[in-house]
KOLMAR-615853 format. One record per residue (C-alpha): x, y, z. Coordinates in steps of 0.001 Angstrom, whole numbers, plus 500000, padded with zeros to 6 digits. Example, Ala and Ser with C-alpha at 12.3 -4.5 7.8 and 13.67 -1.06 7.14 Angstrom:
REM residues 2
+--------+--------+--------+
:     c1 :     c2 :     c3 :
+--------+--------+--------+
: 512300 : 495500 : 507800 :
: 513670 : 498940 : 507140 :
+--------+--------+--------+
REM end
This chain:
REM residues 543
+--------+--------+--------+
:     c1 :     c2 :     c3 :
+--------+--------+--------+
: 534733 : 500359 : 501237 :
: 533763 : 498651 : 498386 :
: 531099 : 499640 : 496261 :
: 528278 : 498253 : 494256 :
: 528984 : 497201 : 490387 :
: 528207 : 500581 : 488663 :
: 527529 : 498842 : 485460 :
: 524784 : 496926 : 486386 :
: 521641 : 499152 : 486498 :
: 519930 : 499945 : 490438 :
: 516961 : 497765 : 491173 :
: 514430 : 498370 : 494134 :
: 512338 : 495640 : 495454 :
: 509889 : 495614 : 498203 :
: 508560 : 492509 : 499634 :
: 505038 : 492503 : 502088 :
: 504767 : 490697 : 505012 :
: 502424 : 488070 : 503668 :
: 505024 : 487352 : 500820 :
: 507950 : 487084 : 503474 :
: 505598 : 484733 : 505874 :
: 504508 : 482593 : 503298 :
: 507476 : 481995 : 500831 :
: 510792 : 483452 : 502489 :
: 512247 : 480399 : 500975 :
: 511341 : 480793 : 497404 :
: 512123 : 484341 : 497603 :
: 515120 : 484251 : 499049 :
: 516728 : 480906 : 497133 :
: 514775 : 482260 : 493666 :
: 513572 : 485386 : 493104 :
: 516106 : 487755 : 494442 :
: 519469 : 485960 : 493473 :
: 517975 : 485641 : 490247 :
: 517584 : 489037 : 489742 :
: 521018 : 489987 : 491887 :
: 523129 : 488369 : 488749 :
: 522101 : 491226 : 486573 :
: 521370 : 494395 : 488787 :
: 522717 : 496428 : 491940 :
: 519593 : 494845 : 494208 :
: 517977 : 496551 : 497104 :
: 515269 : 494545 : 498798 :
: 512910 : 496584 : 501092 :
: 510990 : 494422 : 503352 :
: 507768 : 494668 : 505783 :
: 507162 : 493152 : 508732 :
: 506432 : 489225 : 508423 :
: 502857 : 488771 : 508402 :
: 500402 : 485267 : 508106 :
: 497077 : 484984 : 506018 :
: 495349 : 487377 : 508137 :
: 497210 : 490902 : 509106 :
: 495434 : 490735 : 512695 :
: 497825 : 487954 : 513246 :
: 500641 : 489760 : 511767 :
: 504174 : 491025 : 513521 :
: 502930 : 494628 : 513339 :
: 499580 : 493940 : 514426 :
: 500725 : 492351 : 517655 :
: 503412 : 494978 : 518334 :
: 500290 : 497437 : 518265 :
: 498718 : 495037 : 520518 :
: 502192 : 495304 : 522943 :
: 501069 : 498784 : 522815 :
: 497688 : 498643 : 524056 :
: 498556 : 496282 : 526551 :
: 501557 : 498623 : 528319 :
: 498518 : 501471 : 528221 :
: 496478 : 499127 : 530537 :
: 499245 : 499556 : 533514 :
: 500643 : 497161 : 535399 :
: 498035 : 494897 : 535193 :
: 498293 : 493349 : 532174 :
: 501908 : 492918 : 532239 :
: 501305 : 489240 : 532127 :
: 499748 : 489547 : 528189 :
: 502593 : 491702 : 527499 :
: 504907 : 489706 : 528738 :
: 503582 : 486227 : 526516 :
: 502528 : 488998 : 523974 :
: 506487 : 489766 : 523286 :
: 507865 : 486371 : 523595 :
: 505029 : 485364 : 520574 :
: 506834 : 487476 : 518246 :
: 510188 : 486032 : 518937 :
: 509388 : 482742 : 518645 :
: 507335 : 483565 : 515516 :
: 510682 : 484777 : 514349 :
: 512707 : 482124 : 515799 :
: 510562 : 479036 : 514096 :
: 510666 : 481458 : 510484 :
: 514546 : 481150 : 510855 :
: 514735 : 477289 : 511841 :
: 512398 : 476870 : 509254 :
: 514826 : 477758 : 506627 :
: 517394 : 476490 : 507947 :
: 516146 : 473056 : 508054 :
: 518105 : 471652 : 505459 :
: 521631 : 469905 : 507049 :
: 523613 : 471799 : 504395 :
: 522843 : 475114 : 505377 :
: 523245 : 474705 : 509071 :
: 526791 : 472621 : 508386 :
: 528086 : 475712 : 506948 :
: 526704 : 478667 : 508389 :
: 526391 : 477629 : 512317 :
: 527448 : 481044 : 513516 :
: 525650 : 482921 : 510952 :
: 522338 : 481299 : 512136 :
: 523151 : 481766 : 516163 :
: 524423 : 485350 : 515873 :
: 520749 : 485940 : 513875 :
: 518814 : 483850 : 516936 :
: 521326 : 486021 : 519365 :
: 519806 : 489330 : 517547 :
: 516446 : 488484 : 517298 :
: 516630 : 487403 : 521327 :
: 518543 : 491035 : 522445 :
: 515577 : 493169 : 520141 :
: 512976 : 491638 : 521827 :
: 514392 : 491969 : 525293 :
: 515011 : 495396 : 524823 :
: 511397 : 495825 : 523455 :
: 510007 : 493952 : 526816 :
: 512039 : 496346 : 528703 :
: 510772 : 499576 : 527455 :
: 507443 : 498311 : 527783 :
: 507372 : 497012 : 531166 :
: 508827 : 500401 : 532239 :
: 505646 : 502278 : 529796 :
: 503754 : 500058 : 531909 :
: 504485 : 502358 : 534907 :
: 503263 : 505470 : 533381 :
: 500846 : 503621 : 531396 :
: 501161 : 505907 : 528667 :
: 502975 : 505986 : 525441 :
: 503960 : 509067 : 523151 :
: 502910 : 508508 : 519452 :
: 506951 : 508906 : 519022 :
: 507739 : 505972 : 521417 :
: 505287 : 504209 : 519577 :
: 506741 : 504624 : 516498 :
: 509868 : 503066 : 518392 :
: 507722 : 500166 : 519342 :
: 506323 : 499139 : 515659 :
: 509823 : 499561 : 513781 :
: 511011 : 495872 : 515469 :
: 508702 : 494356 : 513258 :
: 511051 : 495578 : 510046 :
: 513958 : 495162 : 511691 :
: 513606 : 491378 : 512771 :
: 512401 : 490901 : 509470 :
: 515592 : 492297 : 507776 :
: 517903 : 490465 : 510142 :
: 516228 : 487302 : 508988 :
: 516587 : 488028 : 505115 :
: 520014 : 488701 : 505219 :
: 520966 : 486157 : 506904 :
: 518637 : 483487 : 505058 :
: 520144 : 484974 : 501503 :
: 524183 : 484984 : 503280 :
: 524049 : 481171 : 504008 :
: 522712 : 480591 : 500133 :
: 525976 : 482754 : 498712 :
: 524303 : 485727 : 498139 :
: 525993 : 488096 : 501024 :
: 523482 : 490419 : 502513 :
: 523239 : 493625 : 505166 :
: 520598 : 494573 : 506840 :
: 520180 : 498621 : 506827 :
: 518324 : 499801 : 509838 :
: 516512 : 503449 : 509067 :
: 515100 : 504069 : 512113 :
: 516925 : 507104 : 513243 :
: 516910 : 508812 : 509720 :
: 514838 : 511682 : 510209 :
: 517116 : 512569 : 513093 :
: 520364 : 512100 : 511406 :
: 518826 : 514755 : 508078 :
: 516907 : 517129 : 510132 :
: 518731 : 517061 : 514048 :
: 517256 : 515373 : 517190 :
: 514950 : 518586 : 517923 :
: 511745 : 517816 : 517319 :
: 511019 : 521603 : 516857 :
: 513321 : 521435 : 513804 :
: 512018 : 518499 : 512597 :
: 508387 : 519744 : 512468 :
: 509471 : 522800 : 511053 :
: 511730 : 521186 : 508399 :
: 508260 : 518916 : 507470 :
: 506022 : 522034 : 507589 :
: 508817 : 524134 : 504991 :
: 509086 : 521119 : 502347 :
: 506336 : 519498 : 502220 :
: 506737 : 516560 : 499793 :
: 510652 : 517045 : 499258 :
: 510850 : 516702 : 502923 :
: 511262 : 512983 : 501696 :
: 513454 : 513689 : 499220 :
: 516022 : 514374 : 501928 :
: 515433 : 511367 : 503699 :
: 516010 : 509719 : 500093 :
: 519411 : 511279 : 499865 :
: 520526 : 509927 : 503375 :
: 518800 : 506582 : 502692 :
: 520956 : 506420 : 499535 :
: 524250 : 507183 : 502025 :
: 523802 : 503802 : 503735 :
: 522677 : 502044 : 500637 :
: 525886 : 502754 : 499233 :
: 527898 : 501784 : 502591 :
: 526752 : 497937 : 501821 :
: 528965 : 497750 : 499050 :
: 528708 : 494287 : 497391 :
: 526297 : 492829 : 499313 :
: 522820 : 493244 : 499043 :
: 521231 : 496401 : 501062 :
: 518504 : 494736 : 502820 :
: 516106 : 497453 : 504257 :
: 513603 : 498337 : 507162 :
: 510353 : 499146 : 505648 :
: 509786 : 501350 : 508297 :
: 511942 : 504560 : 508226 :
: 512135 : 506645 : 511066 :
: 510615 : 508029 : 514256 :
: 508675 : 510864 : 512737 :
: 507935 : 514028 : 513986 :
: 503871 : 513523 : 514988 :
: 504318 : 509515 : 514253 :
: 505092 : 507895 : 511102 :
: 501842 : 505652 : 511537 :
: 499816 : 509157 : 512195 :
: 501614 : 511014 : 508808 :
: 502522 : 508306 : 506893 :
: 499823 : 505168 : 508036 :
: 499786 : 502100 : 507525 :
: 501952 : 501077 : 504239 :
: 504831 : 503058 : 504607 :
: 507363 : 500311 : 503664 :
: 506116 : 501098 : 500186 :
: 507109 : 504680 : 500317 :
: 510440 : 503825 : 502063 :
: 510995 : 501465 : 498675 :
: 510348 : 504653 : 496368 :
: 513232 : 506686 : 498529 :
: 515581 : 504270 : 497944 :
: 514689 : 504212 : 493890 :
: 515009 : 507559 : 494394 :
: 517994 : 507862 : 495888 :
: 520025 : 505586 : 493609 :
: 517958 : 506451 : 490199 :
: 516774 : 502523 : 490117 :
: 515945 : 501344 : 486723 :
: 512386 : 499970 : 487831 :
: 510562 : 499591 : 491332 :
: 509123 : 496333 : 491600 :
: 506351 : 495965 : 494414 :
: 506346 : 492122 : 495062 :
: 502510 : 490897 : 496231 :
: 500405 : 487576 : 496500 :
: 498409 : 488742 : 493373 :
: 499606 : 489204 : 489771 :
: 499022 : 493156 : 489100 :
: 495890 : 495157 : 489483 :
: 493313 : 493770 : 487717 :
: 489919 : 495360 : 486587 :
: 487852 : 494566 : 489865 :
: 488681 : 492272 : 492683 :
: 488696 : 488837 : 491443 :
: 487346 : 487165 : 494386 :
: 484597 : 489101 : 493851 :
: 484197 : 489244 : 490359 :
: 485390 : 486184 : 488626 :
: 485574 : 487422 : 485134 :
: 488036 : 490501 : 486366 :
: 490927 : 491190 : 483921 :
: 494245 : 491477 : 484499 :
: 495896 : 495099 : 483817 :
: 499357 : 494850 : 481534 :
: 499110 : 499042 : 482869 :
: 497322 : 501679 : 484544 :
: 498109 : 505583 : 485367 :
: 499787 : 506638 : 488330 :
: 496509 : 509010 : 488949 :
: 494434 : 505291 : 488659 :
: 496436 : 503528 : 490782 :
: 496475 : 506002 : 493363 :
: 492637 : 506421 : 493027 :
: 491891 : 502741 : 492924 :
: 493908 : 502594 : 496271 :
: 492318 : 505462 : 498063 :
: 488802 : 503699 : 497328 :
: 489963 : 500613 : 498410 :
: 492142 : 497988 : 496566 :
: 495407 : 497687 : 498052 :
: 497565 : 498927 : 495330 :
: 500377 : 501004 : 496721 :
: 500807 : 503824 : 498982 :
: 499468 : 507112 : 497881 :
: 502784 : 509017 : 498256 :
: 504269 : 506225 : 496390 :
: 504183 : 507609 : 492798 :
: 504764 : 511003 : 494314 :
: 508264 : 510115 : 494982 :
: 509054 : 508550 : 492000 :
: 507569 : 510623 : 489143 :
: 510229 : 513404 : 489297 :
: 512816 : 510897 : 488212 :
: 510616 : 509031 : 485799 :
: 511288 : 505636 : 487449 :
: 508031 : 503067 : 486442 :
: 506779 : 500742 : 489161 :
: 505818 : 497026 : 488663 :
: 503499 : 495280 : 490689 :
: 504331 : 491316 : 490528 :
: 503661 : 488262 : 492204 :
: 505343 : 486217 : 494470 :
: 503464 : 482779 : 493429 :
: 504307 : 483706 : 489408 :
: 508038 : 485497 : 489440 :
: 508188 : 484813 : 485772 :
: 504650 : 487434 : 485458 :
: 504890 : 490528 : 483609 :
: 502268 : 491655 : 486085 :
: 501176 : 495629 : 485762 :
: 503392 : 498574 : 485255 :
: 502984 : 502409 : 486160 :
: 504407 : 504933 : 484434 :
: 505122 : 508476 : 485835 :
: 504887 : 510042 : 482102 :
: 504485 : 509094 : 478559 :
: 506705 : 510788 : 476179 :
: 506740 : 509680 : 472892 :
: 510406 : 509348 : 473177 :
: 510961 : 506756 : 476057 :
: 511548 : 503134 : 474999 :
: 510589 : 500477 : 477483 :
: 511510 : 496896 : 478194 :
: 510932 : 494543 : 480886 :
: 513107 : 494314 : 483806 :
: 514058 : 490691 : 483432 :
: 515953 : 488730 : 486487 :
: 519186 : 488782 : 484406 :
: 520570 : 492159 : 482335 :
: 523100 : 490118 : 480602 :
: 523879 : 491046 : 477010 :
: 522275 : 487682 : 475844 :
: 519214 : 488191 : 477029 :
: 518946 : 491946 : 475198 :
: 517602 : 490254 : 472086 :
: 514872 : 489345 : 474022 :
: 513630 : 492545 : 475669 :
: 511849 : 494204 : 472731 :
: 511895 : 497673 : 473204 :
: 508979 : 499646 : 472327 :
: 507732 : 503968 : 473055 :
: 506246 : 503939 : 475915 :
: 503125 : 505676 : 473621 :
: 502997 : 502522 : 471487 :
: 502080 : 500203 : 474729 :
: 499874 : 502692 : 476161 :
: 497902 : 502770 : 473116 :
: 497597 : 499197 : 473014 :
: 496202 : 499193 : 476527 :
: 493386 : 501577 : 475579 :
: 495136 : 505036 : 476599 :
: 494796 : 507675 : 473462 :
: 497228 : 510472 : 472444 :
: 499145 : 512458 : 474670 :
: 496876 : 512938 : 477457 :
: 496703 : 509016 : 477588 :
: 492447 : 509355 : 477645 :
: 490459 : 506301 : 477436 :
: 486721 : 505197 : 476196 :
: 485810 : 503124 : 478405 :
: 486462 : 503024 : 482293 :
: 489867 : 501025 : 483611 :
: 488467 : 499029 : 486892 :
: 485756 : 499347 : 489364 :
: 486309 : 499058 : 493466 :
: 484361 : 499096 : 496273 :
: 485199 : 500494 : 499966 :
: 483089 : 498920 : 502624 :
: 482235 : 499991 : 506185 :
: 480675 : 503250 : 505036 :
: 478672 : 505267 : 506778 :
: 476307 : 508277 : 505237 :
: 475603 : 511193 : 507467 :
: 472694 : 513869 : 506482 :
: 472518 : 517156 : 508246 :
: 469877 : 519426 : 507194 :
: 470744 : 523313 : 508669 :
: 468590 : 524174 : 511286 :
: 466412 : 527114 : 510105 :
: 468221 : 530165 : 512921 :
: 471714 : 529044 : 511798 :
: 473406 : 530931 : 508810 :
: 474067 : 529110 : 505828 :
: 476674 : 530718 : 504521 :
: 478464 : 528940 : 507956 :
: 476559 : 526260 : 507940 :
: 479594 : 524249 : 506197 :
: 482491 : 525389 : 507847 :
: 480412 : 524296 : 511360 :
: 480192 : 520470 : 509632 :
: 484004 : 520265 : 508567 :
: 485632 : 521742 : 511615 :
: 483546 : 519095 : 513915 :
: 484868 : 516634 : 511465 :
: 487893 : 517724 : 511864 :
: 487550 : 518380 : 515243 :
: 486980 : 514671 : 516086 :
: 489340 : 513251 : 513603 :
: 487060 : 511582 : 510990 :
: 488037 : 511677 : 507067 :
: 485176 : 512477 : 504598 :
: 485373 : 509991 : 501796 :
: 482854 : 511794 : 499724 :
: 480695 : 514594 : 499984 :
: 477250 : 516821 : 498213 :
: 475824 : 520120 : 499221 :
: 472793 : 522195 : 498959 :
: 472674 : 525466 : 500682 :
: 471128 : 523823 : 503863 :
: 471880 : 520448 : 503606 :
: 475370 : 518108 : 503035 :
: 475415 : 514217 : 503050 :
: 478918 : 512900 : 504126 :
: 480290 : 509303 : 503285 :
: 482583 : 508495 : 505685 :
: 484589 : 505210 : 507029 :
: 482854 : 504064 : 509953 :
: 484931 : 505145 : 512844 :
: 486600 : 502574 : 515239 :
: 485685 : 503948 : 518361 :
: 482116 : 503628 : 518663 :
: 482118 : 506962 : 520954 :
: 483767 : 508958 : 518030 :
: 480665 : 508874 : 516134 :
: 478714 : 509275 : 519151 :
: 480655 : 513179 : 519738 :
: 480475 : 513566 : 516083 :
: 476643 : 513522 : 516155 :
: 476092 : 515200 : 519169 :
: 478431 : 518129 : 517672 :
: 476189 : 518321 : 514459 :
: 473105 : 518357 : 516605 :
: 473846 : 521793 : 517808 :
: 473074 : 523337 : 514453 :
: 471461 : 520591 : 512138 :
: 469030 : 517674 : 511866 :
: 471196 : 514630 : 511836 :
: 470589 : 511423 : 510311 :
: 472974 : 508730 : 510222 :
: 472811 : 505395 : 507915 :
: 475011 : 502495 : 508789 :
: 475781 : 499649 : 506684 :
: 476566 : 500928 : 503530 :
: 479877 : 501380 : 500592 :
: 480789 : 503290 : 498185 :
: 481409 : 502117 : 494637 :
: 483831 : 503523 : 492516 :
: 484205 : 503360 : 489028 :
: 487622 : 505146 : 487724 :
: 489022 : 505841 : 484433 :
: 491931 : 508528 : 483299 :
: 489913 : 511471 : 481682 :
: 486740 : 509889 : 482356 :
: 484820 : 513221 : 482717 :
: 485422 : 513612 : 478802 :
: 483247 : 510184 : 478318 :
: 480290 : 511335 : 476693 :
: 477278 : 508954 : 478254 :
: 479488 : 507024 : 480865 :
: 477082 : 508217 : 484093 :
: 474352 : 507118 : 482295 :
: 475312 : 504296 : 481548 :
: 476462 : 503370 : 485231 :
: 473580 : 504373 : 486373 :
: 471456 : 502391 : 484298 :
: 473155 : 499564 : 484979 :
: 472708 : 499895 : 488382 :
: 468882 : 500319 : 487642 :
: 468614 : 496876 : 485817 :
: 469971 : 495926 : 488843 :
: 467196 : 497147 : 490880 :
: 469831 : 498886 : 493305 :
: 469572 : 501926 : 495038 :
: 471609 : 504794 : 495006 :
: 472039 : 507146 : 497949 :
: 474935 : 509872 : 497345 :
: 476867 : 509912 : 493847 :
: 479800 : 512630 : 493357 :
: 481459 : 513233 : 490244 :
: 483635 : 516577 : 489173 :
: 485863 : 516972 : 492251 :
: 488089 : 513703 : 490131 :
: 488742 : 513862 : 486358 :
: 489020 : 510426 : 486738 :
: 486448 : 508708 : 488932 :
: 482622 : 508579 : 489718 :
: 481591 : 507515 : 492911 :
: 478168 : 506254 : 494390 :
: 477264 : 504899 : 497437 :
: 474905 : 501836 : 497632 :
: 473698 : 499631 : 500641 :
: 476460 : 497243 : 501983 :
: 474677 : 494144 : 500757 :
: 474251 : 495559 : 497500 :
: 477766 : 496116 : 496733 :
: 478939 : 492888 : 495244 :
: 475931 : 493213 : 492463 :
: 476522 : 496627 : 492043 :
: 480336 : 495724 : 491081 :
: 479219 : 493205 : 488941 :
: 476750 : 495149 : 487181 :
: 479190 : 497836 : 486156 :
: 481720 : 495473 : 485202 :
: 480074 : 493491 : 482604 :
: 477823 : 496607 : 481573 :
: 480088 : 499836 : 481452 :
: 483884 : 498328 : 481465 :
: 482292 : 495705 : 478577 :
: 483839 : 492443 : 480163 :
: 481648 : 489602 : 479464 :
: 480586 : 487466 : 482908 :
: 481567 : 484004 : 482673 :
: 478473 : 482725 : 482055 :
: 477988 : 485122 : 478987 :
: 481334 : 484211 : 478196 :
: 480575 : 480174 : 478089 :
: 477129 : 480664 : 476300 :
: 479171 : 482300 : 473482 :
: 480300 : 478659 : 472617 :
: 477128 : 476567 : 472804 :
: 476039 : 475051 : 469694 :
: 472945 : 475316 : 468118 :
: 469808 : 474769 : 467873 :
: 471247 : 472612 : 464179 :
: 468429 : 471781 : 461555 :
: 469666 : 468200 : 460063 :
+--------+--------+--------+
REM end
């Protein structure tokens, strides 16, 4: 077997579904041979998506699922339900090959792709229609069901990049976990339970074993990586494909991990929301990962854990700008380290122009100080919406030295995460995301009832303002929460101390745009537009 070029340096890129359903062709004709010249490339892809992700592949394979839990009778929508997502498929692949010259010389190529596309989703419409039956599926089996949407995807990629000259496999990871760990799911749990985080750095080492069986063509993987032992969706959740892309730069020692979106980096607030928001040449991994827990879609949470043992950075870029620098994370920041951007070619001509610099130097110049990279002013502000804020005051014949452990083990009794949480000795007040199931919260209040006064308050969201070593900013809470008073907004929970590097607040749902605002232009210091503009008005002139 042949093997990849071992002098040009491992690159890892993941691709979302929105990039793949809205410019396959530019990625595949562009982006990736451009950046196959002067690296060993391994493209990680999602499931294709469109604008919305209710309409996307995964999305309506978790709708397949619902409907073969219904029974027999809605084996109709399941049946129409399946044969959508093939022809979604199907029109993606005529789509690109539309042009004469493509289908002139890769005929086969194109109708062994339509062939596999056809045989995965008549196997899927079989194992559903016999689900139907039982009308039941294990969270295993439905892991089964949602890792089509990766594989079609793959199949498509590969063969979209082979008819352009750039030779491509697709690398199927969906039995993984049982080739490192055995078939038992016993062992498997129990393999999970005894490593913990390096349970993944197992899979990494396998995943690397059929990276390397590609030789010289490009590995083209499933986003989704195995049937895990209590569900990948359940462990892992939505997002996964970006923690599959870390395992493979991982398991190769990849010179960067590039995580490919519609937007150029992570900028200081959402700018749909706030139109003066910054762009961010860096962040922390710690900010990234908060920023995405309190709700911009940055990257997976275990992302950075996989990757900051081997000191491989991660670059967020867009799809719509290739030629972006977009935002880079960096595990660590030794004085040391020299960086320079991963350009599409490694060539020896192009060395001149990647200026290397310490890795200390370009944090300093993005506002990080000294070793322990602290700033003076927050990084970016987020907002999480669909909160809602649940009071319990301790009823006066219960305990309250138990009066806590009741509230979290009904929590965790019914399954609902606590985003944020204060306590007195007889009272707590919870933020939580509102639950899906309407009779969830229902269960949840009834439970709390049996030892507390309950009070629940819909419609709100929780601001968060985050910044690495932000508890060492002298005045910063005052001066969010002043801005928040010129605003004239209302603050109902605030927790800071559990994170070095955020404070959060909640605020009424319709407030949460202003309060954004506010703390952009008051605490992070960036101008609004309109303060921006009024900077270069004349006048008044005396003649």
């Amino acid at each position: 077997m042949v093997t990849a070029v071992m002098t040009k340096p491992w690159l890892v890129q993941k691709y979302g579904g929105t990039s793949l359903g809205k410019l396959l062709d530019n990625i595949c004709c562009s982006i990736i041979p451009q950046y196959a010249m002067g690296h060993n490339l391994i493209v990680v892809c999602s499931a294709f998506s469109g604008t919305l992700k209710a309409s996307g592949t995964t999305s309506l394979l978790l709708q397949c699922i619902a409907f073969a839990e219904l029974g027999v009778d809605a084996q109709k929508r399941l049946i129409e339900l399946v044969d959508l997502i093939r022809d979604n498929h199907l029109n993606v692949l005529e789509a690109f090959a539309s042009t004469p010259a493509r289908v002139a010389t890769h005929t086969q190529l194109y109708q062994d792709t339509v062939a596999g596309v056809k045989k995965e989703c008549e196997g899927l419409k079989r194992f559903l229609l016999a689900a139907q039956i039982v009308g039941e599926l294990s969270p295993r089996s439905k892991d089964r069901v949602i890792s089509l949407g990766e594989k079609l995807a793959c199949m498509i990629v590969a063969a979209c990049l082979t008819s352009i000259g750039a030779p491509a496999k697709p690398v199927f990871l969906d039995n993984i976990i049982s080739s490192a760990f055995g078939s038992s799911i016993h062992d498997q749990v129990a393999a999970l339970e005894r490593l913990g985080p390096k349970f993944y750095h197992v899979l990494a080492d396998q995943i690397g074993g059929q990276i390397r069986q590609c030789g010289q063509e490009i590995p083209i993987v499933t986003g989704f990586f195995g049937i895990m032992p209590d569900s990948l969706l359940q462990t892992v959740g939505r997002g996964y494909s970006d923690l599959c892309a870390a395992m493979c730069a991982v398991a190769v020692g990849a010179e960067e991990l590039q995580i490919w979106k519609e937007v150029d980096g992570i900028f200081t607030a959402d700018p749909r929301k706030v139109p003066s928001a910054r762009l961010l040449s860096t962040v922390t991994a710690e900010e990234a990962t908060e920023l995405t827990y309190y709700g911009s879609e940055v990257i997976h949470p275990l992302t950075m854990d996989q990757i900051s043992d081997a000191c491989i950075p991660l670059r967020l870029k867009n799809v719509f700008k290739p030629s972006g620098h977009g935002t880079i994370i960096y595990p660590s920041a030794g004085d040391s380290a020299l960086i320079s951007p991963v350009s599409p070619s490694s060539d020896s001509s192009d060395s001149s122009s990647r200026a290397s610099i310490p890795i200390s130097s370009f944090m300093l110049k993005n506002g990080y100080h000294g070793a322990q990279q602290e700033r003076r002013k927050p990084t970016a502000v987020t907002v999480k919406d669909d909160i809602l804020l649940i009071n319990v005051v301790c009823n006066r014949n219960t305990k309250s030295q138990g009066f806590l452990t009741q509230v979290f083990d009904r929590l965790e009794r019914n399954k609902v995460p606590v985003d944020l949480v204060t306590t007195s000795e007889r009272h707590v007040s919870l933020a939580v995301q509102s639950p899906g199931d309407p009779s969830t919260l229902l269960r949840l209040k009834e439970d709390f009832e049996r030892f507390g006064q309950v009070a629940i308050s819909p419609n709100m969201a929780i601001v968060t303002v985050v910044g690495h070593k932000m508890r060492n900013m002298t005045g910063v809470s005052n001066e969010i929460l002043s801005a928040l008073a010129s605003a004239q907004i209302s603050i109902y929970l605030t927790s800071q101390g559990a994170s070095k590097i955020n404070i959060s607040l909640v605020v009424g749902a319709d407030d949460a745009l202003a309060a954004m605002n506010a703390i952009h232009s008051e605490v992070l210091k960036i101008p609004t537009h309109r303060e921006q503009e009024n900077r270069f008005i004349p006048g008044p002139w005396l003649y």
